[in-house]
mmCIF file of the N, C-alpha and C atoms, coordinates in Angstrom:
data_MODEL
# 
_entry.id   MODEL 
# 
loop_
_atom_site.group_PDB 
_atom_site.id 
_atom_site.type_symbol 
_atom_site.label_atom_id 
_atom_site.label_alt_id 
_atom_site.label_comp_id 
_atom_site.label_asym_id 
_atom_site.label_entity_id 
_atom_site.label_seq_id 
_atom_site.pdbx_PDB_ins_code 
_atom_site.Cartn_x 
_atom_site.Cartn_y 
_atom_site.Cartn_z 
_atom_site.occupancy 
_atom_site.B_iso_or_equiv 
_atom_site.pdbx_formal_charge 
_atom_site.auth_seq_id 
_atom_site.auth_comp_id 
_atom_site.auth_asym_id 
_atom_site.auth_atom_id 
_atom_site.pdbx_PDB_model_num 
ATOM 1   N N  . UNK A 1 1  ? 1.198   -55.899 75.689 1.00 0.00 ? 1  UNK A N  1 
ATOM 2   C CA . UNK A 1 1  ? 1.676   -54.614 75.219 1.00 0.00 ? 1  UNK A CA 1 
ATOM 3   C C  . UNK A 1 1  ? 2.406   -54.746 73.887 1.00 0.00 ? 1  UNK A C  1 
ATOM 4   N N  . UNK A 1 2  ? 3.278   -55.923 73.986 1.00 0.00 ? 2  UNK A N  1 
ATOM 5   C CA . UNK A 1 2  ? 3.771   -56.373 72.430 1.00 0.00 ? 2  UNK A CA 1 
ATOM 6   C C  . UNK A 1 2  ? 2.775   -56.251 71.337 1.00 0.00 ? 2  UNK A C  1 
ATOM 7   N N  . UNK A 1 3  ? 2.281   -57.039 71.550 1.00 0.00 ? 3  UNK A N  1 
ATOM 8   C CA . UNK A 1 3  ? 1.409   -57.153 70.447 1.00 0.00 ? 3  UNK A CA 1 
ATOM 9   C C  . UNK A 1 3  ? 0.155   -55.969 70.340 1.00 0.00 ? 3  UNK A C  1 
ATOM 10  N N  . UNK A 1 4  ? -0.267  -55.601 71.188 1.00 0.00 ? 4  UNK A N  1 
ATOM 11  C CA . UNK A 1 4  ? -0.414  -54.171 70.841 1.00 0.00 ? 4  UNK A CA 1 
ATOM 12  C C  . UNK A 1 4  ? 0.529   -53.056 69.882 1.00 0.00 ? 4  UNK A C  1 
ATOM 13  N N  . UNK A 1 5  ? 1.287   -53.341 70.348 1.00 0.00 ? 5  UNK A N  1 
ATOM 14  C CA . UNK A 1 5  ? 2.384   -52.255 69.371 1.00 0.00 ? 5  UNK A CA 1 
ATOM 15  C C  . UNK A 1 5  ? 2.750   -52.794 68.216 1.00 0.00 ? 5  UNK A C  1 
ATOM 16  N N  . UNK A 1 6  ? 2.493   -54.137 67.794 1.00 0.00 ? 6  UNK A N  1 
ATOM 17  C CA . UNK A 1 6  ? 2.600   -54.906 66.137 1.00 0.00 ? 6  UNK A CA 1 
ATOM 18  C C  . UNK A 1 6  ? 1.116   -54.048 65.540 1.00 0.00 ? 6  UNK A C  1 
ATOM 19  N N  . UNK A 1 7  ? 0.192   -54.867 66.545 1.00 0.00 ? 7  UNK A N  1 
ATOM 20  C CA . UNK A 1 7  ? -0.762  -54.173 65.559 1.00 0.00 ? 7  UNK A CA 1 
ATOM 21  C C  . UNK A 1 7  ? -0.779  -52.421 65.461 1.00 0.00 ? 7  UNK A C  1 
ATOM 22  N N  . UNK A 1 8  ? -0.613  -51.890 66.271 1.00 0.00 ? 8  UNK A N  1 
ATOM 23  C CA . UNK A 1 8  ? 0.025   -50.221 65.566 1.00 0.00 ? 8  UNK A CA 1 
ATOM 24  C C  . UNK A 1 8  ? 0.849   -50.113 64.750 1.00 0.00 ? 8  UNK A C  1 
ATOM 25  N N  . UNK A 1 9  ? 2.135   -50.860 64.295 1.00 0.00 ? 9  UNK A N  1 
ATOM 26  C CA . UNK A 1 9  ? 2.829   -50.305 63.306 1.00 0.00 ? 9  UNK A CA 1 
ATOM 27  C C  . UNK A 1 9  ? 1.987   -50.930 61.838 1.00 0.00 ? 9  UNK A C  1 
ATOM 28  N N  . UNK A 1 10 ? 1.552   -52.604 62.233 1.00 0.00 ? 10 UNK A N  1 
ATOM 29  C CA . UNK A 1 10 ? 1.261   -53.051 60.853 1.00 0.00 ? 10 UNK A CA 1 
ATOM 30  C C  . UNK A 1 10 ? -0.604  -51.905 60.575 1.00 0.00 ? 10 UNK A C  1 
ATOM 31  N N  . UNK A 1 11 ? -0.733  -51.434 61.434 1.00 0.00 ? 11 UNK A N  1 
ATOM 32  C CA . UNK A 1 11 ? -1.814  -50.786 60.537 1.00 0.00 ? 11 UNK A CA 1 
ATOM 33  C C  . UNK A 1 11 ? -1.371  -49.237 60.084 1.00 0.00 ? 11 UNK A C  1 
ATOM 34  N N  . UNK A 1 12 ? 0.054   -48.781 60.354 1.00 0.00 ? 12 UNK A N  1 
ATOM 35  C CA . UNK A 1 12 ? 0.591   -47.634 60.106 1.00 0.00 ? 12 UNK A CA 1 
ATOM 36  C C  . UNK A 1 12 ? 0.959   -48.316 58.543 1.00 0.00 ? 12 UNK A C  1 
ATOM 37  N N  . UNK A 1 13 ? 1.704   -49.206 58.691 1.00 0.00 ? 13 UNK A N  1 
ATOM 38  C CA . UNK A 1 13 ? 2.084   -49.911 57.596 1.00 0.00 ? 13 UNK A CA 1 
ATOM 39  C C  . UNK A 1 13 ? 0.791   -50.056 56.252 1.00 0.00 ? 13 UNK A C  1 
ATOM 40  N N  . UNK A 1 14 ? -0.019  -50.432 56.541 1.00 0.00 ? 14 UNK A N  1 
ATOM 41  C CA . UNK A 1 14 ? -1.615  -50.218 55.539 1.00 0.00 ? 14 UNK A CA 1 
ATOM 42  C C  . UNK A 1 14 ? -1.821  -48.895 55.218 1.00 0.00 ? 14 UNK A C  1 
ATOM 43  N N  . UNK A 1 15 ? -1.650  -48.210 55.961 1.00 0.00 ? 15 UNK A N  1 
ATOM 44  C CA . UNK A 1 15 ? -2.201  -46.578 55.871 1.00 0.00 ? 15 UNK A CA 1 
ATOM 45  C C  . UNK A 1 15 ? -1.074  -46.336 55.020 1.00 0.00 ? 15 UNK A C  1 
ATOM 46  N N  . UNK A 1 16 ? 0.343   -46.383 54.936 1.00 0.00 ? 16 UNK A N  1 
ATOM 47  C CA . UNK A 1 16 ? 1.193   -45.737 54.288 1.00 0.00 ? 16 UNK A CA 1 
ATOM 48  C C  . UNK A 1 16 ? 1.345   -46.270 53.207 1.00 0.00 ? 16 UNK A C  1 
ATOM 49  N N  . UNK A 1 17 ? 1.043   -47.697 52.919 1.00 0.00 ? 17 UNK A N  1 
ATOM 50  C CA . UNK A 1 17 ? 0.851   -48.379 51.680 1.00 0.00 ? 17 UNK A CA 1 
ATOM 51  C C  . UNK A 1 17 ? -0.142  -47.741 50.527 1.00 0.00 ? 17 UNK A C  1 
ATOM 52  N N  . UNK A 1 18 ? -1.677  -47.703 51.266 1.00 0.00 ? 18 UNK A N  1 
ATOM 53  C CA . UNK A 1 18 ? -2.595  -47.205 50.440 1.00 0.00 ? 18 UNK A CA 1 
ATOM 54  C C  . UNK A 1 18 ? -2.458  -45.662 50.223 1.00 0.00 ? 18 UNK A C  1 
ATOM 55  N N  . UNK A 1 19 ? -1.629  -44.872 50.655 1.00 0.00 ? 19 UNK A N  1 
ATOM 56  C CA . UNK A 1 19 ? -1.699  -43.277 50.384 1.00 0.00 ? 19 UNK A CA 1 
ATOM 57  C C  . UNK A 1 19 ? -0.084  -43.601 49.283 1.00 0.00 ? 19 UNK A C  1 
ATOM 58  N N  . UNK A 1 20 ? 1.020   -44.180 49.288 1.00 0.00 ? 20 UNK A N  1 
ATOM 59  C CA . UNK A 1 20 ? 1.695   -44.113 48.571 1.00 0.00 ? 20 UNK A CA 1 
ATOM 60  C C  . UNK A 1 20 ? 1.442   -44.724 47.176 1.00 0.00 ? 20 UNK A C  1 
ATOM 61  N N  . UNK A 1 21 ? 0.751   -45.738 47.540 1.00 0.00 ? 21 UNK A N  1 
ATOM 62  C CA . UNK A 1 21 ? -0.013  -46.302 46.090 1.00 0.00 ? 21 UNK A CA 1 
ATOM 63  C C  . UNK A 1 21 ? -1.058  -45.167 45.241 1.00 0.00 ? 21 UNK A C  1 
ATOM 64  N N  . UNK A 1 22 ? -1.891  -44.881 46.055 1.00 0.00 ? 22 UNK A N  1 
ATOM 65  C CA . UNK A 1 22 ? -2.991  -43.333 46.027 1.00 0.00 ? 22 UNK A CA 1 
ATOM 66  C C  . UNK A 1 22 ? -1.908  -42.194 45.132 1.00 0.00 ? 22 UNK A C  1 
ATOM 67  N N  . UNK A 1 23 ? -1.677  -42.372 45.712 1.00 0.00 ? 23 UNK A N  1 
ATOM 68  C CA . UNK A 1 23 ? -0.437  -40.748 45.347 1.00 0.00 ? 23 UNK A CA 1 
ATOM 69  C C  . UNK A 1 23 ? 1.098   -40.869 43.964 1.00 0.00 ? 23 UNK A C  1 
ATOM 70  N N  . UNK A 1 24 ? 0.981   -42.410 43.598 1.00 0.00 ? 24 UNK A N  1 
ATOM 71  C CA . UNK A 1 24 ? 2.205   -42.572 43.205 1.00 0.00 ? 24 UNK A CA 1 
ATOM 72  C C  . UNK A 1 24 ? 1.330   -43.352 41.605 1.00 0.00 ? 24 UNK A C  1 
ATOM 73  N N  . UNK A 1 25 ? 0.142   -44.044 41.644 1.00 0.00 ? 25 UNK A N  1 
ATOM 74  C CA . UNK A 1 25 ? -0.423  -44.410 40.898 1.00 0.00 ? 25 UNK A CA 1 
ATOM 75  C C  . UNK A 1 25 ? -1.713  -44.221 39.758 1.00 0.00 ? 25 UNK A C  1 
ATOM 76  N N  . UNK A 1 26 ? -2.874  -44.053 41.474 1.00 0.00 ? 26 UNK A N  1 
ATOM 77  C CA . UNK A 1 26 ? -3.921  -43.748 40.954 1.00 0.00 ? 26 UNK A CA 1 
ATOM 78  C C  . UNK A 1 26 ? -4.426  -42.424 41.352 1.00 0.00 ? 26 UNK A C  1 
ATOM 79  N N  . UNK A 1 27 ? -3.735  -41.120 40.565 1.00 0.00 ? 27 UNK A N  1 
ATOM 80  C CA . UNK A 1 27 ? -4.130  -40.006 41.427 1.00 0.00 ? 27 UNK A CA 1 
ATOM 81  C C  . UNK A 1 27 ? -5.239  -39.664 40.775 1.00 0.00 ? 27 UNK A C  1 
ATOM 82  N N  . UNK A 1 28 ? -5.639  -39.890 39.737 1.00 0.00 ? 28 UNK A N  1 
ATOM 83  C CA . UNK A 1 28 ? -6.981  -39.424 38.940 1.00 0.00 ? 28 UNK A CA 1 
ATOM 84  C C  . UNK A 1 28 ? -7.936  -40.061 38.322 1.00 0.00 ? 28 UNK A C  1 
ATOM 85  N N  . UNK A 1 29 ? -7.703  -41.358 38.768 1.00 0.00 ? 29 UNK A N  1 
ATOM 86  C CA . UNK A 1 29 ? -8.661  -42.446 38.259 1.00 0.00 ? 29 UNK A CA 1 
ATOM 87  C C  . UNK A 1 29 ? -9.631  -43.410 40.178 1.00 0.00 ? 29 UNK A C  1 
ATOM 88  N N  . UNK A 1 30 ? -10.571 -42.408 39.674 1.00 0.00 ? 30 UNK A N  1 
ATOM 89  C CA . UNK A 1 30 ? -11.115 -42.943 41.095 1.00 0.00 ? 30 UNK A CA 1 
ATOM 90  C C  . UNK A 1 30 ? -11.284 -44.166 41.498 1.00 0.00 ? 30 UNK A C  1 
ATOM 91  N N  . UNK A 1 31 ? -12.210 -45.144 40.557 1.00 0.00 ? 31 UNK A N  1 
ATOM 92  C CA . UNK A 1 31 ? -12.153 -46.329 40.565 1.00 0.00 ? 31 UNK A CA 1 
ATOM 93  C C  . UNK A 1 31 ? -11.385 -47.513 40.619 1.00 0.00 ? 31 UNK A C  1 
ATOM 94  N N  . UNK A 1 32 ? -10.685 -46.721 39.828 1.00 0.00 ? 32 UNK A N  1 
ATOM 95  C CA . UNK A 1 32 ? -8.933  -47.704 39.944 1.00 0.00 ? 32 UNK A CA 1 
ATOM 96  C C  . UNK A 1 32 ? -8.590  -47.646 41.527 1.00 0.00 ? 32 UNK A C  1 
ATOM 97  N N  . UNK A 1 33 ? -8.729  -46.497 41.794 1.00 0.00 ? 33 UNK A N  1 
ATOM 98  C CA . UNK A 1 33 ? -7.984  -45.806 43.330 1.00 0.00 ? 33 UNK A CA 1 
ATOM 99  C C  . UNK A 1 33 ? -8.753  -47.324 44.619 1.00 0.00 ? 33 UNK A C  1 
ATOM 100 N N  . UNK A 1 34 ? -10.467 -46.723 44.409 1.00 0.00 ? 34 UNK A N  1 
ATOM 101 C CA . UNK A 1 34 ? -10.820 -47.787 45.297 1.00 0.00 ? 34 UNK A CA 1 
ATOM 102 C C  . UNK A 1 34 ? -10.716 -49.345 45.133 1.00 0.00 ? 34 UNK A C  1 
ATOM 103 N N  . UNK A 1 35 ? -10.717 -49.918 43.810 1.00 0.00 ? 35 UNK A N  1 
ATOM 104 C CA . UNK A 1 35 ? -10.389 -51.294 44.455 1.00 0.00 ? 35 UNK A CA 1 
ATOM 105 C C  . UNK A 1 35 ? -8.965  -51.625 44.586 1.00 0.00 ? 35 UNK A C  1 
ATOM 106 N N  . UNK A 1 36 ? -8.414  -51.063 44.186 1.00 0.00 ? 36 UNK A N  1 
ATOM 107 C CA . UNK A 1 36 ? -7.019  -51.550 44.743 1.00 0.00 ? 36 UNK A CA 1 
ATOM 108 C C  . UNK A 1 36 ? -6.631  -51.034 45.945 1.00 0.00 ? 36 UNK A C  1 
ATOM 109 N N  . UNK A 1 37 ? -7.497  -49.845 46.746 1.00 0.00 ? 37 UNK A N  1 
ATOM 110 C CA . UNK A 1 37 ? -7.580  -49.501 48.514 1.00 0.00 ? 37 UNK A CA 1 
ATOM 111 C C  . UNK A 1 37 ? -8.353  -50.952 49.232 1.00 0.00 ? 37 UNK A C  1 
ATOM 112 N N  . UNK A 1 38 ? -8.971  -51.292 48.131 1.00 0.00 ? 38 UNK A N  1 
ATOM 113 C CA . UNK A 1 38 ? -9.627  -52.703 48.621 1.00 0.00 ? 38 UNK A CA 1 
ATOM 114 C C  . UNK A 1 38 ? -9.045  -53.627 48.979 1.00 0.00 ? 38 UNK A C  1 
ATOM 115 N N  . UNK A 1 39 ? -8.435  -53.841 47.854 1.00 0.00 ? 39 UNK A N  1 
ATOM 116 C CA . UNK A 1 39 ? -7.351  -54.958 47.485 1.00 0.00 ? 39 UNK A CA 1 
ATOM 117 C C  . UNK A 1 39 ? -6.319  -54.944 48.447 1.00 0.00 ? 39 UNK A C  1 
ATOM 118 N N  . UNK A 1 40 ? -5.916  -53.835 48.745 1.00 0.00 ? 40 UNK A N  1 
ATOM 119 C CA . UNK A 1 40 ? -4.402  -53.619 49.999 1.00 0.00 ? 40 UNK A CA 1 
ATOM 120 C C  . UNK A 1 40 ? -5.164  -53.885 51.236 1.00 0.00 ? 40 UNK A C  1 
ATOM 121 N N  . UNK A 1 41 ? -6.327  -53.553 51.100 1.00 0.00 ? 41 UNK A N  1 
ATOM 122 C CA . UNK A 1 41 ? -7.121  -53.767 52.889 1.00 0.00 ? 41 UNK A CA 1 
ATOM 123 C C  . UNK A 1 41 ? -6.987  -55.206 52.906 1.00 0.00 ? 41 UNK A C  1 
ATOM 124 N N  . UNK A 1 42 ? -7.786  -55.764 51.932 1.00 0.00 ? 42 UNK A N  1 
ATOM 125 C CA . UNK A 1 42 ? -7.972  -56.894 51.897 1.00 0.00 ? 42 UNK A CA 1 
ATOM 126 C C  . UNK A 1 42 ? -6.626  -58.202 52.346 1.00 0.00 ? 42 UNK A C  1 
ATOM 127 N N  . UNK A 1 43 ? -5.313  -58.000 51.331 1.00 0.00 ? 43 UNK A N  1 
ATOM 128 C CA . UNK A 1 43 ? -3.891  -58.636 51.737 1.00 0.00 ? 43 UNK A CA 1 
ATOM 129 C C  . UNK A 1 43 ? -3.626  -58.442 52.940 1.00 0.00 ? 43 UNK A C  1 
ATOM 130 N N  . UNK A 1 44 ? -3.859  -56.994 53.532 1.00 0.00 ? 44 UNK A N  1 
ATOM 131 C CA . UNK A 1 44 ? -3.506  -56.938 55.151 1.00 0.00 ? 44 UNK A CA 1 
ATOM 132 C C  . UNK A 1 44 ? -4.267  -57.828 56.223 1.00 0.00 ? 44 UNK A C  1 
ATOM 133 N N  . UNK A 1 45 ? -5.575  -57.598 55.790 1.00 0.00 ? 45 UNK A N  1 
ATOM 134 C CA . UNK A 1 45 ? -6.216  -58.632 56.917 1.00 0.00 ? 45 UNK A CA 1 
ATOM 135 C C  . UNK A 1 45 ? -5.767  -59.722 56.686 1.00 0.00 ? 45 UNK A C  1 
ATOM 136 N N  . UNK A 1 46 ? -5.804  -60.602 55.337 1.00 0.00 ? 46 UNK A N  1 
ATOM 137 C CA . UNK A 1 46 ? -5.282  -61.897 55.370 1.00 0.00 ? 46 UNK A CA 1 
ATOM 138 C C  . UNK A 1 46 ? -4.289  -62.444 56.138 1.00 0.00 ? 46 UNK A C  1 
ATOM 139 N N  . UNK A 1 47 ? -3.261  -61.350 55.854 1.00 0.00 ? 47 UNK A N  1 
ATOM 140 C CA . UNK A 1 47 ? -1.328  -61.477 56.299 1.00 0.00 ? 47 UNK A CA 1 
ATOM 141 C C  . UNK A 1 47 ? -1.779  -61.289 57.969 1.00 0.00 ? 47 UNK A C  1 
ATOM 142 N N  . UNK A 1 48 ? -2.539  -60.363 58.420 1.00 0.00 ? 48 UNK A N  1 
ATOM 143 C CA . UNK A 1 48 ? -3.302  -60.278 59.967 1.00 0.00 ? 48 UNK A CA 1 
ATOM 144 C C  . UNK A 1 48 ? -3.560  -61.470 60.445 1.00 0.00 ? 48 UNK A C  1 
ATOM 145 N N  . UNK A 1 49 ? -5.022  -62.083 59.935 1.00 0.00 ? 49 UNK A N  1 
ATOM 146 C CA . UNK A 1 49 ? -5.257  -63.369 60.482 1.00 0.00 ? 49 UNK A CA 1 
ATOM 147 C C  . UNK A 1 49 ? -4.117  -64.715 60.691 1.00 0.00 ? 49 UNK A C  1 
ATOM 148 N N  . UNK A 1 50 ? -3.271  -64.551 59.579 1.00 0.00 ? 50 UNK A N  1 
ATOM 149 C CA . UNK A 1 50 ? -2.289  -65.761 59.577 1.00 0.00 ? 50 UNK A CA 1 
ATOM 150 C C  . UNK A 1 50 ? -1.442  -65.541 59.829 1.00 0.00 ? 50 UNK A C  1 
ATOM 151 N N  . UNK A 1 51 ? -0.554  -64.290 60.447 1.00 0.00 ? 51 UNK A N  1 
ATOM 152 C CA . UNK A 1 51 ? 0.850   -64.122 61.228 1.00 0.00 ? 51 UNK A CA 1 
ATOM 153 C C  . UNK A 1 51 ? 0.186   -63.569 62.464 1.00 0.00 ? 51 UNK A C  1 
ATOM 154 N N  . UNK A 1 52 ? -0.205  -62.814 62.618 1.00 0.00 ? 52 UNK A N  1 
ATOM 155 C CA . UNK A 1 52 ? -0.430  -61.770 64.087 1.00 0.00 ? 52 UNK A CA 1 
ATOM 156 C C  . UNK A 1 52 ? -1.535  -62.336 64.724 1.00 0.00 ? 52 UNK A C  1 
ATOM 157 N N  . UNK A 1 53 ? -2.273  -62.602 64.300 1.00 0.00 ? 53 UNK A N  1 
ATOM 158 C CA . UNK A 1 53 ? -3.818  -63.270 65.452 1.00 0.00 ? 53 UNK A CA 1 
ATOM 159 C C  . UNK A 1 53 ? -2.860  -64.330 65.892 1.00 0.00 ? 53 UNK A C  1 
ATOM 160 N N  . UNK A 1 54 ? -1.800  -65.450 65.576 1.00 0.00 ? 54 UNK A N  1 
ATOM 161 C CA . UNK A 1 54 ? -2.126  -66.451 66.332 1.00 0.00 ? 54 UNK A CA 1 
ATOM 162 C C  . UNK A 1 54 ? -0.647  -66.270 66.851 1.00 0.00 ? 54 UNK A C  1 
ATOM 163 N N  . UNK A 1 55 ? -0.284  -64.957 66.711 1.00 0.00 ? 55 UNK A N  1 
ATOM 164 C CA . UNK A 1 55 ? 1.369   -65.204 67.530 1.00 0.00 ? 55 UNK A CA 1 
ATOM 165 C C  . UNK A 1 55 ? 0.842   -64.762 69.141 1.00 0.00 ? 55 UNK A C  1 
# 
C-alpha cells in the first residue's frame, strides 16, 4: 500500500511539473513545449527506476 501511494504522489509530482513548466515557460512555442514534456517524462522514469523500483 506504501508504495502504492509513492508512486501516486511521484506521478502527481510529473503532472504538476510538466503543466507548471507548460504554463510558466513554453506557452506558445509548441515544440519547445514537447521536448522538454519529454525531457521531464524522461528524468522521472530514470529517478523511478533508481529510487522507487528497488525500495
Amino acid at each position: 500500500m506504501v508504495k502504492n501511494l509513492s508512486i501516486i504522489i511521484f506521478l502527481l509530482a510529473m503532472v504538476a511539473t510538466i503543466v507548471l513548466a507548460d504554463l510558466i515557460f513554453f506557452r506558445h512555442h509548441f515544440w519547445e513545449r514537447l521536448m522538454s514534456n519529454i525531457g521531464i517524462v524522461l528524468i522521472y522514469i530514470s529517478i523511478y527506476l533508481v529510487f522507487i523500483k528497488n525500495s
